[in-house]
PDB file of the backbone (N, CA, C, O) and the ligand in Angstrom, with CONECT records:
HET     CU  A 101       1
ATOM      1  N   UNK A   1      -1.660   7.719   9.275  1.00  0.00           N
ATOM      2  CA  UNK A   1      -2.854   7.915   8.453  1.00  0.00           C
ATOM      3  C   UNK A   1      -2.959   6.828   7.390  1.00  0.00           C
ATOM      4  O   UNK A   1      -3.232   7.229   6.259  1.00  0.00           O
ATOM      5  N   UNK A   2      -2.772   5.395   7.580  1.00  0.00           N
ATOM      6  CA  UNK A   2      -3.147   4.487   6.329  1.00  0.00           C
ATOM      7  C   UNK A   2      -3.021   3.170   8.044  1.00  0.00           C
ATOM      8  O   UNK A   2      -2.609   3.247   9.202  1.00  0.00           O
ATOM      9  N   UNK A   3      -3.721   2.053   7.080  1.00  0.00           N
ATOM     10  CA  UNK A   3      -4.165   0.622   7.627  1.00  0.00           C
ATOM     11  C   UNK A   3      -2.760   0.502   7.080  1.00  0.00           C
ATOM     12  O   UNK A   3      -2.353   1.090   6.078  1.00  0.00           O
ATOM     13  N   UNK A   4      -1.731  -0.714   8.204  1.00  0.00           N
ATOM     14  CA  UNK A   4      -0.517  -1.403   7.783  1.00  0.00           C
ATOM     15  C   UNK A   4      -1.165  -3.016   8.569  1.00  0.00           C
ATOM     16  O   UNK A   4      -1.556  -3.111   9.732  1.00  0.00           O
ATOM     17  N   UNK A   5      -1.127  -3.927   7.731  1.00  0.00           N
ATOM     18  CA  UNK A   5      -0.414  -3.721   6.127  1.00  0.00           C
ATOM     19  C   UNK A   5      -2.384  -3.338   5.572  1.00  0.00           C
ATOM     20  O   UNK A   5      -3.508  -3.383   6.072  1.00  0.00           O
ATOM     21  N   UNK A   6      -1.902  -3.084   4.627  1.00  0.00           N
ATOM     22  CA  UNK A   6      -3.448  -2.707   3.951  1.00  0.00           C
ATOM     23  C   UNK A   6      -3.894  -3.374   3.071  1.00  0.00           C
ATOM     24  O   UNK A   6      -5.002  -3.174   2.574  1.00  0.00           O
ATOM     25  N   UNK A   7      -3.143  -4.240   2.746  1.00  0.00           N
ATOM     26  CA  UNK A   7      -3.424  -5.556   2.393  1.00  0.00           C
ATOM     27  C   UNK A   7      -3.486  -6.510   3.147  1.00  0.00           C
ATOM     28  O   UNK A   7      -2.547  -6.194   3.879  1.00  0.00           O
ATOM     29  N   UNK A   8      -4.015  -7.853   3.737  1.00  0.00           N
ATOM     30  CA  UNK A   8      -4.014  -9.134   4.349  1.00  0.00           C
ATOM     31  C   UNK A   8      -4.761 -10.353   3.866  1.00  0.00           C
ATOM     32  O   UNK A   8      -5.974 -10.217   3.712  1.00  0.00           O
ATOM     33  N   UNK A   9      -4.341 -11.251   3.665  1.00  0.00           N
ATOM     34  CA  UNK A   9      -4.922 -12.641   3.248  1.00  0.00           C
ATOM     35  C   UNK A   9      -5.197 -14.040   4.480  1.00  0.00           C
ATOM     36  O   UNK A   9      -4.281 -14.832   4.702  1.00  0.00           O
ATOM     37  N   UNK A  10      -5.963 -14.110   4.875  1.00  0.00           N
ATOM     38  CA  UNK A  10      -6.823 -14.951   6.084  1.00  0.00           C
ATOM     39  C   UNK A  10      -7.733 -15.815   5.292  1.00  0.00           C
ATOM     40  O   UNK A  10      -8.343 -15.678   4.232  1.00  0.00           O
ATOM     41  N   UNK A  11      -7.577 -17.001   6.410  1.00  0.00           N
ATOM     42  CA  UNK A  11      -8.659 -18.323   6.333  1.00  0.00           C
ATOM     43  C   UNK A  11      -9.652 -17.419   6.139  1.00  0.00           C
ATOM     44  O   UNK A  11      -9.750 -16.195   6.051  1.00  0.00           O
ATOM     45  N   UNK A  12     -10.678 -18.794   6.079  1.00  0.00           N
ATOM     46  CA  UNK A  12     -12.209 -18.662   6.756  1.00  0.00           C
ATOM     47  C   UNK A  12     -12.374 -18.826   7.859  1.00  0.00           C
ATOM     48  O   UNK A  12     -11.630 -19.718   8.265  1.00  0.00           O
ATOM     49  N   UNK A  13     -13.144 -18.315   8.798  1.00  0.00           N
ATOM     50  CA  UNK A  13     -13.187 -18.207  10.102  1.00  0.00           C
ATOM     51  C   UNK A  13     -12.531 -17.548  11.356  1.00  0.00           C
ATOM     52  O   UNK A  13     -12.795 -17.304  12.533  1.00  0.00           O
ATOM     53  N   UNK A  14     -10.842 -17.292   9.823  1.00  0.00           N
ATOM     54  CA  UNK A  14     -10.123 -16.432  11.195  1.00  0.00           C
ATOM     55  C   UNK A  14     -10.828 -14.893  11.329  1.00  0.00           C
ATOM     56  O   UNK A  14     -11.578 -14.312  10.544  1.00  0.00           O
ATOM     57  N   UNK A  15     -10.199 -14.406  12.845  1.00  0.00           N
ATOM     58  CA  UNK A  15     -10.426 -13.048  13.035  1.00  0.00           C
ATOM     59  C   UNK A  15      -9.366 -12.341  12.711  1.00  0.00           C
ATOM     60  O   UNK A  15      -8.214 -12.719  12.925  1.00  0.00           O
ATOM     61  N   UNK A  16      -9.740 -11.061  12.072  1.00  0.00           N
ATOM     62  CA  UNK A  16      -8.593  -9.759  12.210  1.00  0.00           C
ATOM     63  C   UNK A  16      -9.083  -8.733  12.891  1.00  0.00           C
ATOM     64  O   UNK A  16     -10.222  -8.278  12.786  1.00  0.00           O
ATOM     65  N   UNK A  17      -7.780  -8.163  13.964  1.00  0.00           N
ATOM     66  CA  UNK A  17      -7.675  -7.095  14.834  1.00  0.00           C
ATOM     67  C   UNK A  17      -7.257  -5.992  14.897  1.00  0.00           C
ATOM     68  O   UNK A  17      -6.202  -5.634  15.420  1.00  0.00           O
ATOM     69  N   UNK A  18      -8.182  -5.239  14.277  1.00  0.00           N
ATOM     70  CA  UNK A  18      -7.565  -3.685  14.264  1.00  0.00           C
ATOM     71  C   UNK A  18      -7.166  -3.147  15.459  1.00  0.00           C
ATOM     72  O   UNK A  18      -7.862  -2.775  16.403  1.00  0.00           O
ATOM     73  N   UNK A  19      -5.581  -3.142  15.279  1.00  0.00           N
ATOM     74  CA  UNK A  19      -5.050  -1.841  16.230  1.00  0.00           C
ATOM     75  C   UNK A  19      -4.863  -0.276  16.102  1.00  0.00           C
ATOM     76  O   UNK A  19      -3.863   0.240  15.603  1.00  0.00           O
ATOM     77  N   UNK A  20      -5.747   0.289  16.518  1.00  0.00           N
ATOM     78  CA  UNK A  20      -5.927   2.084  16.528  1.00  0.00           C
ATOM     79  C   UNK A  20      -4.857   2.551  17.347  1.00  0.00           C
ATOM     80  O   UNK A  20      -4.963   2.211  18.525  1.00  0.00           O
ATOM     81  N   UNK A  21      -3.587   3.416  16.977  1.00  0.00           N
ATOM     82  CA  UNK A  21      -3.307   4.400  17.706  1.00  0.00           C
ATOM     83  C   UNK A  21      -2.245   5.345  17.108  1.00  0.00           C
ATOM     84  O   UNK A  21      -1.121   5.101  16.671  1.00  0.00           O
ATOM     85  N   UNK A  22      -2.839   6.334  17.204  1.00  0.00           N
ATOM     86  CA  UNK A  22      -2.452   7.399  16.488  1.00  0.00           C
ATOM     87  C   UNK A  22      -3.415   8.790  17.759  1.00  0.00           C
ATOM     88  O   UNK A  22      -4.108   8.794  18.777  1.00  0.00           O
ATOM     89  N   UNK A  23      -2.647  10.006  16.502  1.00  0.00           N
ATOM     90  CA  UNK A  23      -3.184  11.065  17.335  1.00  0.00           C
ATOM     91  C   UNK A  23      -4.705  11.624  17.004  1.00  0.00           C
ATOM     92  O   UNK A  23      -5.303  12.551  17.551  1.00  0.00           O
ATOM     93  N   UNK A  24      -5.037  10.960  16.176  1.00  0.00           N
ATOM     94  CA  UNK A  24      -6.398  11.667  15.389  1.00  0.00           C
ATOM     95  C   UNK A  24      -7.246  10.103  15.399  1.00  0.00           C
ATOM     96  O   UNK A  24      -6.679   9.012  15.333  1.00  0.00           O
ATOM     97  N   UNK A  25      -8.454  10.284  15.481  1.00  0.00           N
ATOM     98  CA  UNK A  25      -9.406   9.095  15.880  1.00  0.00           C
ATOM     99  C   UNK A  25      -9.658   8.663  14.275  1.00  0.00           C
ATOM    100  O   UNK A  25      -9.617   9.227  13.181  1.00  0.00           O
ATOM    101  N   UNK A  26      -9.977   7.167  14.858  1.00  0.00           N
ATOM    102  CA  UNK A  26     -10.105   6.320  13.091  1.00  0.00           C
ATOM    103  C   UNK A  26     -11.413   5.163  13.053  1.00  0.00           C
ATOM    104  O   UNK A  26     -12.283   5.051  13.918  1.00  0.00           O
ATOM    105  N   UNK A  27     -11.309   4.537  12.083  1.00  0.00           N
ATOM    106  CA  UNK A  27     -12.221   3.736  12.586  1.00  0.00           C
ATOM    107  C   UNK A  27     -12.449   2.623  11.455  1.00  0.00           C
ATOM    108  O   UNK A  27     -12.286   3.275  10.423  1.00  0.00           O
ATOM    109  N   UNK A  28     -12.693   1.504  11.134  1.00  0.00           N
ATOM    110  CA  UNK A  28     -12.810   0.801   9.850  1.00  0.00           C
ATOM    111  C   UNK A  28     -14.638   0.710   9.163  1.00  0.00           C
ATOM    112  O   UNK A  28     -15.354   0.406  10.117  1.00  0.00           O
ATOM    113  N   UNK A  29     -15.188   0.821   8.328  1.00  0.00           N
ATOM    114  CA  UNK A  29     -15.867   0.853   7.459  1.00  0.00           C
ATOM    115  C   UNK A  29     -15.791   0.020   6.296  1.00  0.00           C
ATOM    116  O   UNK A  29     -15.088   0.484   5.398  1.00  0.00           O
ATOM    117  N   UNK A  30     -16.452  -1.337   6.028  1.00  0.00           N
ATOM    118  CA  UNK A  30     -16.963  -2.147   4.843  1.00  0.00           C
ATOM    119  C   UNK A  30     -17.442  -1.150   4.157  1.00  0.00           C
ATOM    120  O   UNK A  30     -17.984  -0.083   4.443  1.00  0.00           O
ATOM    121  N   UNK A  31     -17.035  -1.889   2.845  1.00  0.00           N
ATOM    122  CA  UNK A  31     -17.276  -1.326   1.526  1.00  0.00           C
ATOM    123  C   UNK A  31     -18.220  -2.453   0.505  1.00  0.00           C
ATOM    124  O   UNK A  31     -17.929  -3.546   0.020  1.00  0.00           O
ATOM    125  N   UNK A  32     -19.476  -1.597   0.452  1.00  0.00           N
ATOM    126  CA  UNK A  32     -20.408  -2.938   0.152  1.00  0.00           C
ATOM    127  C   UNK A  32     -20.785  -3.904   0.853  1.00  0.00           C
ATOM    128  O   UNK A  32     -20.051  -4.397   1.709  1.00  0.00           O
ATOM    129  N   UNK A  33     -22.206  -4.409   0.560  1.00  0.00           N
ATOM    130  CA  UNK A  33     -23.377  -5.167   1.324  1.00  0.00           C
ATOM    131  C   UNK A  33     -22.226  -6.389   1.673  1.00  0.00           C
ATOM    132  O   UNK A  33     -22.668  -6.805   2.744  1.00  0.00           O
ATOM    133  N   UNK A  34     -21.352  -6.967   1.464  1.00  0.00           N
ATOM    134  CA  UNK A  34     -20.603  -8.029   1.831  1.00  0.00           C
ATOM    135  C   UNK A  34     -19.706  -7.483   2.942  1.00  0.00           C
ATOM    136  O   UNK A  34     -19.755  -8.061   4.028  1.00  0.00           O
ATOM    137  N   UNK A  35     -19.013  -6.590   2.815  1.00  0.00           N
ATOM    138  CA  UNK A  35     -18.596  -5.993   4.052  1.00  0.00           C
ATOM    139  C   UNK A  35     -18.893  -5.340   5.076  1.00  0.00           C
ATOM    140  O   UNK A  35     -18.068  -4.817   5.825  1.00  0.00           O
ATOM    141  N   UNK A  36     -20.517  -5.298   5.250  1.00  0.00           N
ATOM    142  CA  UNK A  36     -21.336  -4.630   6.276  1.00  0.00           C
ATOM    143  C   UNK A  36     -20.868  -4.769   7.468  1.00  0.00           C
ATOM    144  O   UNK A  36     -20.884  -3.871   8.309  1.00  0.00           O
ATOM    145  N   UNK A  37     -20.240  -6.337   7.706  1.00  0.00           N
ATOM    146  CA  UNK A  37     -19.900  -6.313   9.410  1.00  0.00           C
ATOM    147  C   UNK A  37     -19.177  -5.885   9.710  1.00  0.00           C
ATOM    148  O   UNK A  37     -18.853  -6.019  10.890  1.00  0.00           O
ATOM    149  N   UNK A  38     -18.344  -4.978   8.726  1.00  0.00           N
ATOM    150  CA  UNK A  38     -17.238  -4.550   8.854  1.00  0.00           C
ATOM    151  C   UNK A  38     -17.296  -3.078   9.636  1.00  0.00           C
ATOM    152  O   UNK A  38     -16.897  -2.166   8.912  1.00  0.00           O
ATOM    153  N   UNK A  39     -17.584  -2.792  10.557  1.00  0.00           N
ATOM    154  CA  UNK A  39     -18.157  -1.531  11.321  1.00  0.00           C
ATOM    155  C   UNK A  39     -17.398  -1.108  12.416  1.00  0.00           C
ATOM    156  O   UNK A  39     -17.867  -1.604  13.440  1.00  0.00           O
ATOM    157  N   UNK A  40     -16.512  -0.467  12.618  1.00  0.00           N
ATOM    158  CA  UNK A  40     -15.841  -0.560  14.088  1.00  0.00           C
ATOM    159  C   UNK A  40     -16.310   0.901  14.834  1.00  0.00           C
ATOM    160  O   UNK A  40     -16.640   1.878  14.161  1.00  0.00           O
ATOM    161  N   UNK A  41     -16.291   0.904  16.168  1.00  0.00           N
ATOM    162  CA  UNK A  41     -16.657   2.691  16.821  1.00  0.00           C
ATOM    163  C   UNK A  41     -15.594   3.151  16.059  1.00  0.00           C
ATOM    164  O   UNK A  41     -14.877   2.529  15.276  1.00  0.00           O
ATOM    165  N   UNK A  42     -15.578   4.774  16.514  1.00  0.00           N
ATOM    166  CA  UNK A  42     -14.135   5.605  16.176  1.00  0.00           C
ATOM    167  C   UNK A  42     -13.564   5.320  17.902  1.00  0.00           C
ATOM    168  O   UNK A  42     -14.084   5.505  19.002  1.00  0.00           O
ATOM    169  N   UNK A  43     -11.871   4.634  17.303  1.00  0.00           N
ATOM    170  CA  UNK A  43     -11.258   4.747  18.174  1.00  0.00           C
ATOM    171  C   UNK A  43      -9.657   5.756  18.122  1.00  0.00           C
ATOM    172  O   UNK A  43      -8.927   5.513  17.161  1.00  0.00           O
ATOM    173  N   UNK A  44      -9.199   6.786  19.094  1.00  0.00           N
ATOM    174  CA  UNK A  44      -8.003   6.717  18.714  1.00  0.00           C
ATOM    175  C   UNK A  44      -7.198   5.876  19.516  1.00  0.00           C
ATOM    176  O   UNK A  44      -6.063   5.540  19.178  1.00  0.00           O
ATOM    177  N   UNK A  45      -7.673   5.573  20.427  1.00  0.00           N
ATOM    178  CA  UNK A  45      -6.454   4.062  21.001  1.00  0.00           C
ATOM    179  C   UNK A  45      -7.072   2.890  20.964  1.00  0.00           C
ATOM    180  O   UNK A  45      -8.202   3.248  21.297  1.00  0.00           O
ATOM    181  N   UNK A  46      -7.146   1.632  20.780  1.00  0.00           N
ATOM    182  CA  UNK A  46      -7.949   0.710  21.340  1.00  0.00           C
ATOM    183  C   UNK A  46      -8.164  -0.661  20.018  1.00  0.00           C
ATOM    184  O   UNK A  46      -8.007  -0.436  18.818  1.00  0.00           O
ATOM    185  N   UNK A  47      -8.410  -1.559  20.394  1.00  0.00           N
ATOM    186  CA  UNK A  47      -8.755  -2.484  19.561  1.00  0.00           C
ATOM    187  C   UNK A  47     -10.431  -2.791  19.305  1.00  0.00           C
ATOM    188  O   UNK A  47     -11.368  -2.794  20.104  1.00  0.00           O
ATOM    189  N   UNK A  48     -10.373  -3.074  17.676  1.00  0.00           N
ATOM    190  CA  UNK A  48     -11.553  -4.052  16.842  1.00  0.00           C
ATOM    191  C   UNK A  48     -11.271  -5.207  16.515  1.00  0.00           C
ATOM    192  O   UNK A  48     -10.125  -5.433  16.125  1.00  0.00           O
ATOM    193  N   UNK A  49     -12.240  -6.261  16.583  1.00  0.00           N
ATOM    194  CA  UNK A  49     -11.920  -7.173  16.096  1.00  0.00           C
ATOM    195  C   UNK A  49     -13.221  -7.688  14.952  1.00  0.00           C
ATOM    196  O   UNK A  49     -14.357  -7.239  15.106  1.00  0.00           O
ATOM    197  N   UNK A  50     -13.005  -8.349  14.184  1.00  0.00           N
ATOM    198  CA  UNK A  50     -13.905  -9.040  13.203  1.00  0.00           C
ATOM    199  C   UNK A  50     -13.798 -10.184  12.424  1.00  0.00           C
ATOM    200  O   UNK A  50     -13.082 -10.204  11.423  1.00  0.00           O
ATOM    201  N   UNK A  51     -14.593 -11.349  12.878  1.00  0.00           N
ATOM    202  CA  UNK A  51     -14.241 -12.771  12.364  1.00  0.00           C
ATOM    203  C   UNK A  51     -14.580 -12.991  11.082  1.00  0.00           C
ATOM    204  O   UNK A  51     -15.809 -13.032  11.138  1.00  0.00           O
ATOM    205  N   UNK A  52     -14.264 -13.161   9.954  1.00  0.00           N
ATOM    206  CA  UNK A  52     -14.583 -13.336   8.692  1.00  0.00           C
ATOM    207  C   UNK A  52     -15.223 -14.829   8.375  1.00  0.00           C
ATOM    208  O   UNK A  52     -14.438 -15.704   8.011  1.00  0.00           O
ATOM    209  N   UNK A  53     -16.614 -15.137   8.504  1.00  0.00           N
ATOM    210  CA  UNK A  53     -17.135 -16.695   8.193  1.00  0.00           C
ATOM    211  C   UNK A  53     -17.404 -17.290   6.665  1.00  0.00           C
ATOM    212  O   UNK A  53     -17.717 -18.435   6.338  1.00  0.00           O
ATOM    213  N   UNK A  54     -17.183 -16.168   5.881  1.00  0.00           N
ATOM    214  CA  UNK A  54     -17.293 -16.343   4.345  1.00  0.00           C
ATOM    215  C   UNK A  54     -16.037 -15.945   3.546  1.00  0.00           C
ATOM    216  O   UNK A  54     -15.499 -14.870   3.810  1.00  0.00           O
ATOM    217  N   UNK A  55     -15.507 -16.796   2.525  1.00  0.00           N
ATOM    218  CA  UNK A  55     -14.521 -16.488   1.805  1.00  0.00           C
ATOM    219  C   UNK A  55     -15.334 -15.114   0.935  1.00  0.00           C
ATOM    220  O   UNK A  55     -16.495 -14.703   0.917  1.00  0.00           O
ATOM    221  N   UNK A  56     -14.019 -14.678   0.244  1.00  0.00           N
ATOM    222  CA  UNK A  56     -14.146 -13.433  -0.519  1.00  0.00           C
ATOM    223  C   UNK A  56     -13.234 -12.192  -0.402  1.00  0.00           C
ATOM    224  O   UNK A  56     -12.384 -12.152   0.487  1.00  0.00           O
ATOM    225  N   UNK A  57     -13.369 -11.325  -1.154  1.00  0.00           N
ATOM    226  CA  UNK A  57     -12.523 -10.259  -0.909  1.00  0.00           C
ATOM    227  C   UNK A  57     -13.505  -9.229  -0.241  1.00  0.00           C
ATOM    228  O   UNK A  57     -14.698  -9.145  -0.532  1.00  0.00           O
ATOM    229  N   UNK A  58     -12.858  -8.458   0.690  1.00  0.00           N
ATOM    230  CA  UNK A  58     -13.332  -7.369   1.452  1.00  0.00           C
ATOM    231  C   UNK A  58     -12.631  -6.057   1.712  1.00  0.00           C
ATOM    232  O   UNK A  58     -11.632  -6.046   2.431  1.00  0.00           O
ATOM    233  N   UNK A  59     -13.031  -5.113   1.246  1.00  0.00           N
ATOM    234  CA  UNK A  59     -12.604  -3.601   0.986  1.00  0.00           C
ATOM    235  C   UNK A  59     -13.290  -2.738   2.263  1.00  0.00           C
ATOM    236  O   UNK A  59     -14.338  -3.142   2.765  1.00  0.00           O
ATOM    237  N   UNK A  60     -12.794  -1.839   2.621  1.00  0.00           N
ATOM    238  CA  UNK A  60     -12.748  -1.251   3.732  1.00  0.00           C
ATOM    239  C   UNK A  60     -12.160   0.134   3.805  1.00  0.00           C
ATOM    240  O   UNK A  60     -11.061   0.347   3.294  1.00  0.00           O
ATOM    241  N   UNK A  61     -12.729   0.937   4.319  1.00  0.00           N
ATOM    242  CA  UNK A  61     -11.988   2.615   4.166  1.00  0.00           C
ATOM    243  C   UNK A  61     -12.417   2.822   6.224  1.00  0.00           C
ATOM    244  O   UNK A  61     -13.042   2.100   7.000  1.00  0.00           O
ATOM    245  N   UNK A  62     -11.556   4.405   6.434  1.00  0.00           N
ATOM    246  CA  UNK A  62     -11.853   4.982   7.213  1.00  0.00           C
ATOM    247  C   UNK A  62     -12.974   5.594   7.239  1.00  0.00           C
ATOM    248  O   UNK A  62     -13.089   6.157   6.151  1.00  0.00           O
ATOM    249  N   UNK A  63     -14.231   5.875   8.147  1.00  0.00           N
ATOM    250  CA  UNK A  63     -14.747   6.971   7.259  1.00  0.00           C
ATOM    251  C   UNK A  63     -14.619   8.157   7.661  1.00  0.00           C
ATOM    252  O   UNK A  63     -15.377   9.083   7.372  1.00  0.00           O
ATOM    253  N   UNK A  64     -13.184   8.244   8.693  1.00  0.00           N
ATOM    254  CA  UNK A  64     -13.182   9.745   8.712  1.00  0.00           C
ATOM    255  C   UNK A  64     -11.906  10.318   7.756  1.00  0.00           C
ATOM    256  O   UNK A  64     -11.280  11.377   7.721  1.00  0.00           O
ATOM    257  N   UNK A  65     -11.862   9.148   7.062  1.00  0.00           N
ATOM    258  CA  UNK A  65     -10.183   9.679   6.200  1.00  0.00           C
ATOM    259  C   UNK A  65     -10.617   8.693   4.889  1.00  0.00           C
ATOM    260  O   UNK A  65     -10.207   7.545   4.715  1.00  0.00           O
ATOM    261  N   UNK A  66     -11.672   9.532   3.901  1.00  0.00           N
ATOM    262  CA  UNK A  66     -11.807   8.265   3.259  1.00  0.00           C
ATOM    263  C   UNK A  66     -10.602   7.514   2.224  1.00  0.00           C
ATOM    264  O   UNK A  66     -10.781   6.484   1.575  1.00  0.00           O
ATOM    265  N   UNK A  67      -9.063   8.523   2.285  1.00  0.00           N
ATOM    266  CA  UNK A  67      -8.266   7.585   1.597  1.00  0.00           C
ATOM    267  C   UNK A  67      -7.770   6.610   2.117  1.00  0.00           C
ATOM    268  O   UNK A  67      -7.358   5.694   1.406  1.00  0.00           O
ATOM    269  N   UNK A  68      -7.672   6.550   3.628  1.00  0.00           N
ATOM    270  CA  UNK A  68      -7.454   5.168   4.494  1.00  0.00           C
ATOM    271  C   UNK A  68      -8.442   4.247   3.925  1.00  0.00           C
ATOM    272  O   UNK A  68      -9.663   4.382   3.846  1.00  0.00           O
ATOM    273  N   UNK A  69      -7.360   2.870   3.380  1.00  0.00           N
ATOM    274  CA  UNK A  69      -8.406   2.036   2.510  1.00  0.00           C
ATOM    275  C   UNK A  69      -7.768   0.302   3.293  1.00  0.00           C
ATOM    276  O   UNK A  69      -6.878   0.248   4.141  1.00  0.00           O
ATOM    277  N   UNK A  70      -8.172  -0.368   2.979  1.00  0.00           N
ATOM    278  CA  UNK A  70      -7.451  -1.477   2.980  1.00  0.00           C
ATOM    279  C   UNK A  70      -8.295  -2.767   2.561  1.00  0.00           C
ATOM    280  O   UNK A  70      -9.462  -2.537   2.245  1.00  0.00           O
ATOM    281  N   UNK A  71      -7.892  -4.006   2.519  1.00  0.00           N
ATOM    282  CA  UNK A  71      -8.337  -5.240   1.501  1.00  0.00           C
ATOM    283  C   UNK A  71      -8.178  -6.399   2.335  1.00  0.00           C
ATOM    284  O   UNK A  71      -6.982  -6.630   2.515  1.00  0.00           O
ATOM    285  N   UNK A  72      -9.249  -7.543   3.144  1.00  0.00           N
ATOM    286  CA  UNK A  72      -8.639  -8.344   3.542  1.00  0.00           C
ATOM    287  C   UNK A  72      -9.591  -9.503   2.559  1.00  0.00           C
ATOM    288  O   UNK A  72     -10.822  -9.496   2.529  1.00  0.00           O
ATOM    289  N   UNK A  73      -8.839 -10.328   1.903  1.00  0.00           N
ATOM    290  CA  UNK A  73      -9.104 -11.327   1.421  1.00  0.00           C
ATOM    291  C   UNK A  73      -8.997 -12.812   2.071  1.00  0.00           C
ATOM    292  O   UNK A  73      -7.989 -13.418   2.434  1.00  0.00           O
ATOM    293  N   UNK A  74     -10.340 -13.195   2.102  1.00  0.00           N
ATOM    294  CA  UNK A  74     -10.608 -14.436   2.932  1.00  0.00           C
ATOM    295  C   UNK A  74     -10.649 -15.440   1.992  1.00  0.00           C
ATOM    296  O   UNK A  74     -11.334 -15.346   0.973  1.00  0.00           O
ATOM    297  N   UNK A  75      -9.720 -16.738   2.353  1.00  0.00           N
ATOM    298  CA  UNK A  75      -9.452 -17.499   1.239  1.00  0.00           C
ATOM    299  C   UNK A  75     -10.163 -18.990   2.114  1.00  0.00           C
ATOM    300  O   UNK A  75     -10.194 -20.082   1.547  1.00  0.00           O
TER     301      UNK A  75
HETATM  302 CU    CU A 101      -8.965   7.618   9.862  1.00  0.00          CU2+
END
């Protein structure tokens, strides 16, 4: 029940890949108009991916667990 690591620091341009698996379905959610693309289905097994083309910091929750949080900062 939490994003590992839930913190991450990435280029510009790279992608990060959420890996889902657990017993209860999850899913990632941007936090704020800058993190909009940040949208994944609910998966409980399976991969997301999302390329980051703008530096900045980006916040992110579950939204079926809204204390699942995590931060990827694009440098
Ligand atoms: Cu969840």
């Amino acid at each position: 029940m939490k994003f590992s690591p839930a913190t991450l620091t990435v280029k510009t341009g790279d992608t990060v890949t959420w890996k889902f698996a657990d017993r209860v379905p999850h899913a990632v959610q941007g936090i704020g108009d800058a993190a909009m693309g940040i949208n994944s289905p609910i998966f409980t097994k399976g991969e997301w991916s999302y390329t980051f083309p703008v530096a900045g910091t980006y916040r992110y929750l579950c939204p079926l667990h809204p204390d699942m949080r995590g931060t990827v900062t694009v440098q």
